[in-house]
Structure formats: C-alpha cells, structure tokens
DRENKOLVO-844101 format. One line per 5 residues: number of its first residue (from 1); for each residue x, y, z of C-alpha. Coordinates in steps of 0.02 Angstrom, whole numbers, always signed. Each point is the difference from the previous one (the first is absolute). Layout:
REM DRENKOLVO-844101
NUM = X/Y/Z ~ ...
This chain:
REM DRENKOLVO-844101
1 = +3716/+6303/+3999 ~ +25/-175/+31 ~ -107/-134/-85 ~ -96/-78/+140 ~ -3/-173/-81
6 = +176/-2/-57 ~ +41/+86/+184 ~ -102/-172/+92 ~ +105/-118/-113 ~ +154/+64/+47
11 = -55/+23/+176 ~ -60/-191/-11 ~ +168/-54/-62 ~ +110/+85/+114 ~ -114/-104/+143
16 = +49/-163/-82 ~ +151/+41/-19 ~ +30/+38/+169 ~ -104/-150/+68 ~ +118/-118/-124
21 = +144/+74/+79 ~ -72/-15/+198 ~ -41/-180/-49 ~ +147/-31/-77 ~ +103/+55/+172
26 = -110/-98/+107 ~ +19/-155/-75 ~ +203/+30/-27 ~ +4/+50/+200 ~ -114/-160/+24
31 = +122/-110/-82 ~ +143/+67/+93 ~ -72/-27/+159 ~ -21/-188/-60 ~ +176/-29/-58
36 = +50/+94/+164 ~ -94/-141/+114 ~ +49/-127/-117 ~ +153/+18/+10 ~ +40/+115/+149
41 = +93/+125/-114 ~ -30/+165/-92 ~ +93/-17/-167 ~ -43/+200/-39 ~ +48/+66/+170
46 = +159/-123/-18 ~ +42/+86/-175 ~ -33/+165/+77 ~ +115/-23/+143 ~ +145/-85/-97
51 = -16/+151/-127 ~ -5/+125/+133 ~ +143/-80/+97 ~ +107/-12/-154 ~ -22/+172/-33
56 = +23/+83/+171 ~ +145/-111/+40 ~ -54/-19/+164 ~ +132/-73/+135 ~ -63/-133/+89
C-alpha cells in the first residue's frame, strides 16, 4: 500500500518538475523567436539544415 503522504510528495514533485521544464521551453522558444526578429535568422533551424544537408548529401 502506498503511503499517502509520501505518495502526495512525490506526486507534488513530479508537478514541479514538469512545470520547471514547460517554463523552461517557453522561455527558450520565447528567446528564439526574439533572436529570429532580431536578426531575421534561425541559428537552430540553420544548424539543423546544414547538419541534415551534410549528411544526406543532397545535390543541389
């Protein structure tokens, strides 16, 4: 039988855990979108595409 006190703690820390983490990606996608209208670039997508295109050889 699970300990109902010990059960709510965990329960309570998996939460905060996930919130941290939901926060966490909100305010990395919110400063992407900032250095994407600052500058007019995506450096991730960039690095994304170079590594795909080096990798699939693609002909242009």
């Amino acid at each position: 039988m699970i300990d109902p006190i010990r059960g709510s703690v965990w329960r309570s820390n998996v939460h905060f855990f996930v919130g941290t983490i939901f926060l966490a990606t909100c305010g990395l996608w919110a400063g992407l979108v900032m250095v994407q209208a600052a500058w007019g670039i995506n450096p991730i997508s960039q690095a994304f595409a170079s590594t795909i295109n080096s990798e699939l050889q693609l002909p242009d």
